[in-house]
C-alpha positions in Angstrom: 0.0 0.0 0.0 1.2 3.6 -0.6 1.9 5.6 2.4 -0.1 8.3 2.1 2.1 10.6 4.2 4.3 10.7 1.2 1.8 12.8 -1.1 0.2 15.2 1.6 3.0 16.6 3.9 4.0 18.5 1.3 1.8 21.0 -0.7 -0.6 21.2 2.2 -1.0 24.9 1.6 -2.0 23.9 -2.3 -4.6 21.1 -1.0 -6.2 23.9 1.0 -6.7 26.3 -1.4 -7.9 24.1 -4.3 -9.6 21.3 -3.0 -13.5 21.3 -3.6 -15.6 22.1 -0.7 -18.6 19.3 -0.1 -22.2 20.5 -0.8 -23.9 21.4 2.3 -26.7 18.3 1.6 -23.8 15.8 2.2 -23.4 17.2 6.2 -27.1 17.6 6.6 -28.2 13.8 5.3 -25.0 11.9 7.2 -26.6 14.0 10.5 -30.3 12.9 9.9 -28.8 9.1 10.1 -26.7 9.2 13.4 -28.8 8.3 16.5 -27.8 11.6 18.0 -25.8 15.4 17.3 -23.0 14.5 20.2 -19.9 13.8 18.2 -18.6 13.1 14.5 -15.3 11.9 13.6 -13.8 12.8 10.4 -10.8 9.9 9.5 -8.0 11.6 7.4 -9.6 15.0 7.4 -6.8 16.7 5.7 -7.1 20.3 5.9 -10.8 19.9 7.5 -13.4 20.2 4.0 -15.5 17.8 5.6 -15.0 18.5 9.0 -15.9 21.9 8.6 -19.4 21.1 6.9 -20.1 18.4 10.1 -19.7 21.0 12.4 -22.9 23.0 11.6 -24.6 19.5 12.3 -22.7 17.9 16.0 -21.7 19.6 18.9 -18.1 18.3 18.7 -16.5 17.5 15.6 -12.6 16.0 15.7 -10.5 16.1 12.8 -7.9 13.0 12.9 -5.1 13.1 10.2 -1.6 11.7 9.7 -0.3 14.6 8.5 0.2 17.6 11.1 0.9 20.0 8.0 -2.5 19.2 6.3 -4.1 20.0 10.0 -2.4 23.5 10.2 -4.0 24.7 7.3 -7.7 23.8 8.4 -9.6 27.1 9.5 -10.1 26.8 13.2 -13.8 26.2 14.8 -14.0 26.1 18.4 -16.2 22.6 17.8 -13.7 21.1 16.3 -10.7 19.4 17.5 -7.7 18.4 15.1 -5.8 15.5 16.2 -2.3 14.1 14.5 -3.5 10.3 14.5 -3.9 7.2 12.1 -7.0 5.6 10.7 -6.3 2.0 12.8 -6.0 4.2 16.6 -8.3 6.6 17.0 -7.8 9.6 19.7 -11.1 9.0 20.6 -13.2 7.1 23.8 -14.8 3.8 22.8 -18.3 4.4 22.7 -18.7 8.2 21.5 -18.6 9.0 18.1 -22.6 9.2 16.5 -20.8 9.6 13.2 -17.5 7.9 11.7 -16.8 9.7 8.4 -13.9 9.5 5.9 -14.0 11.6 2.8 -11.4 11.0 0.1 -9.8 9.1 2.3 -10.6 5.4 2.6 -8.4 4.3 -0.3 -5.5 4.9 1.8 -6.4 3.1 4.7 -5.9 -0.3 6.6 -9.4 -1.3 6.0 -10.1 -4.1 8.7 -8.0 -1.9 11.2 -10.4 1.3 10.8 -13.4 -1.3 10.8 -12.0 -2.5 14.2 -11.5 1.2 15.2 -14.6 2.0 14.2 -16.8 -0.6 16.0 -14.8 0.5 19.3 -15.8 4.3 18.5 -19.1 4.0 17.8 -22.4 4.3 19.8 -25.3 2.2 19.9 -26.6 3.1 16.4 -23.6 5.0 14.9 -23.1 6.0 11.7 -20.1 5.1 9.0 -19.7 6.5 5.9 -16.6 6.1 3.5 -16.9 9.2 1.2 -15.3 9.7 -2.5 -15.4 12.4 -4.9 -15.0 10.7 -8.6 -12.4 12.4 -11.2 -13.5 15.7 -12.3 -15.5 16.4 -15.4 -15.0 19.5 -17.3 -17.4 20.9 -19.2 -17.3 23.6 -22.0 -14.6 24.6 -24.6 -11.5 22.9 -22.3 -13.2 19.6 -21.7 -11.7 17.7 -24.7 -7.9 19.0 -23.7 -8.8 17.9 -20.0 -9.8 14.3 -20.8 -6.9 13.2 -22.8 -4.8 15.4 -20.1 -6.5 13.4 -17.8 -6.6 9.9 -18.9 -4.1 9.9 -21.7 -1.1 12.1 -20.4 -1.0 11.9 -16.5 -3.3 9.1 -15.2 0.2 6.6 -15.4 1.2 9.2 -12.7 -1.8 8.0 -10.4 -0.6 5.8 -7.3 -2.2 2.2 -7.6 -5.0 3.7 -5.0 -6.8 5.8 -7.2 -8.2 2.9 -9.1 -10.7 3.0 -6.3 -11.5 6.7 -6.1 -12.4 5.8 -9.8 -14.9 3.0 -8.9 -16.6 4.8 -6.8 -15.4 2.6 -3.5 -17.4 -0.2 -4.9 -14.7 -3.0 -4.7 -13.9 -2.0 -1.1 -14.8 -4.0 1.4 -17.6 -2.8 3.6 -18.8 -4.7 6.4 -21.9 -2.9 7.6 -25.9 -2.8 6.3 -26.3 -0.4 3.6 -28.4 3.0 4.3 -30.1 5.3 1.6 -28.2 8.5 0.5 -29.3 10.7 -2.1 -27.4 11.1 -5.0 -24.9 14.2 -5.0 -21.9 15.9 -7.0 -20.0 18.7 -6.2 -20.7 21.5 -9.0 -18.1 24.0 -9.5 -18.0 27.0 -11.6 -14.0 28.0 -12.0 -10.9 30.5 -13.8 -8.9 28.8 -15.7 -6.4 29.4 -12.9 -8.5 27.4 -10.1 -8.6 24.6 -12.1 -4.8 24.9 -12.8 -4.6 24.9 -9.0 -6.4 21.7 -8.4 -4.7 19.9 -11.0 -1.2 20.9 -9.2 -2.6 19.6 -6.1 -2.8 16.1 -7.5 -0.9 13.1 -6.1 -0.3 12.5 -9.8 1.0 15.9 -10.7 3.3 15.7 -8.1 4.8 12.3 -9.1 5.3 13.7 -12.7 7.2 16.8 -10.9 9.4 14.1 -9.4 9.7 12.4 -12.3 11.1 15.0 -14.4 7.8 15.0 -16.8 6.5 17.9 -15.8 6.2 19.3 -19.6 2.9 17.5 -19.4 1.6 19.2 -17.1 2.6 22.6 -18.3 1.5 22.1 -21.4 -1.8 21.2 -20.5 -1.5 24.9 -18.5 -0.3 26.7 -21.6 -3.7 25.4 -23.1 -5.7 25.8 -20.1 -4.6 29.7 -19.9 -4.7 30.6 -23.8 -9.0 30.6 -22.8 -10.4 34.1 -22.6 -9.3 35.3 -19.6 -13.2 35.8 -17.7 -13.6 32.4 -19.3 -15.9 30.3 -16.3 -15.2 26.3 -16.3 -18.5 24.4 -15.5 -17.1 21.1 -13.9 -18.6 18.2 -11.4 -17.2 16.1 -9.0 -19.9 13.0 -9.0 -19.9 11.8 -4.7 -19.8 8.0 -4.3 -21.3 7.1 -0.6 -20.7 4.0 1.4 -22.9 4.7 4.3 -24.0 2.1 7.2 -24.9 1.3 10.5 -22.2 0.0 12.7 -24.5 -2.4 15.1 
């Protein structure tokens, strides 16, 4: 397995910036399912885009990540808590969590470990939910160039991980009964720039950097930035949910 730690101490500040947000309906239906607003844990938070959503639902919110420099770049919220921690021991009290959550995360973990973890976290009735953004889809006069960018010129870039961010989670294992989420995407409207901002904060743009085939990448910029410059780029984010009850 990849160690994760090796793609997201560095660039934190980039992850931050560009990273989609969640929509607002992905916070409020995970909160309708726990058994209660006490306390949601967010597993692998990174710089907190999930945590941050959670927090208009729970009282308490903690934030665990493996990284310390993704944490320092979440926006502070006296509900939550940020915690330097791994996905298989939890900083938190067996028994307390309403809601286990892990958003873009999953792929990287020790599956059976964090199911352990999670079935000593939860309470009577708790939630789980494993949380995946598919690869972006561009609309609009750039959408061609993106697409062989994408899956032509950097996906060989992609650690062996991604194949399951691209699935939608479906081949992971997922040892809990199934409950009903509605169907969501994350719909953005960005410059030419934005975009060129996500794309830098890839895992996949950063092993090209490493590689020396960066000339890829720039010259999917050089396209990216000969658009108008007020050009808007429509693009969405399809959400894949593995959501159950943990006992």
């Amino acid at each position: 397995m990849t160690d994760p730690r090796a793609h997201f101490q560095t660039g934190a500040a980039g992850y931050a910036a560009f990273r989609p947000t969640y929509p607002a309906e992905l916070a409020s239906a995970l909160a309708a399912l726990a058994p209660d607003r006490a306390l949601a844990v967010d597993v692998g938070c990174g710089s907190g885009q999930l945590t941050q959503a959670l927090a208009g639902h729970f009282d308490a919110v903690v934030g665990v990540d493996a990284s310390a420099a993704q944490l320092a770049e979440a926006a502070p919220d006296p509900r939550i808590g940020y915690v330097v921690g791994s996905s298989d021991a939890l900083p938190v009290p067996d028994g307390s969590a309403a809601l286990v959550a892990a958003a873009q995360a999953a792929h990287w973990f020790d599956l059976p470990r964090f199911y352990d973890e999670v079935r000593r976290v939860a309470r009577p009735g708790g939630v789980v939910a494993l949380v995946s953004y598919g690869p972006i889809e561009v609309s609009g006069p750039l959408a061609d160039r993106f697409r062989r960018f994408y899956r032509d010129e950097l996906h060989r870039f992609w650690p062996p991980e991604r194949a399951h961010v691209e699935s939608g989670y479906r081949e992971l294992p997922f040892p809990f009964p199934g409950l009903p989420m509605p169907q969501l995407s994350i719909d953005v409207a960005w410059s030419p720039e934005r975009l060129l901002g996500y794309v830098r904060s890839w895992s996949a743009a950063k092993a090209a950097l490493a590689a020396g085939q960066g000339g890829v990448i720039e010259a999917f910029e050089a396209d990216a930035r000969a658009l108008p410059p007020d050009s808007v780029i429509a693009a969405r984010f399809p959400l894949a949910l593995r959501v159950g009850r943990v006992g």
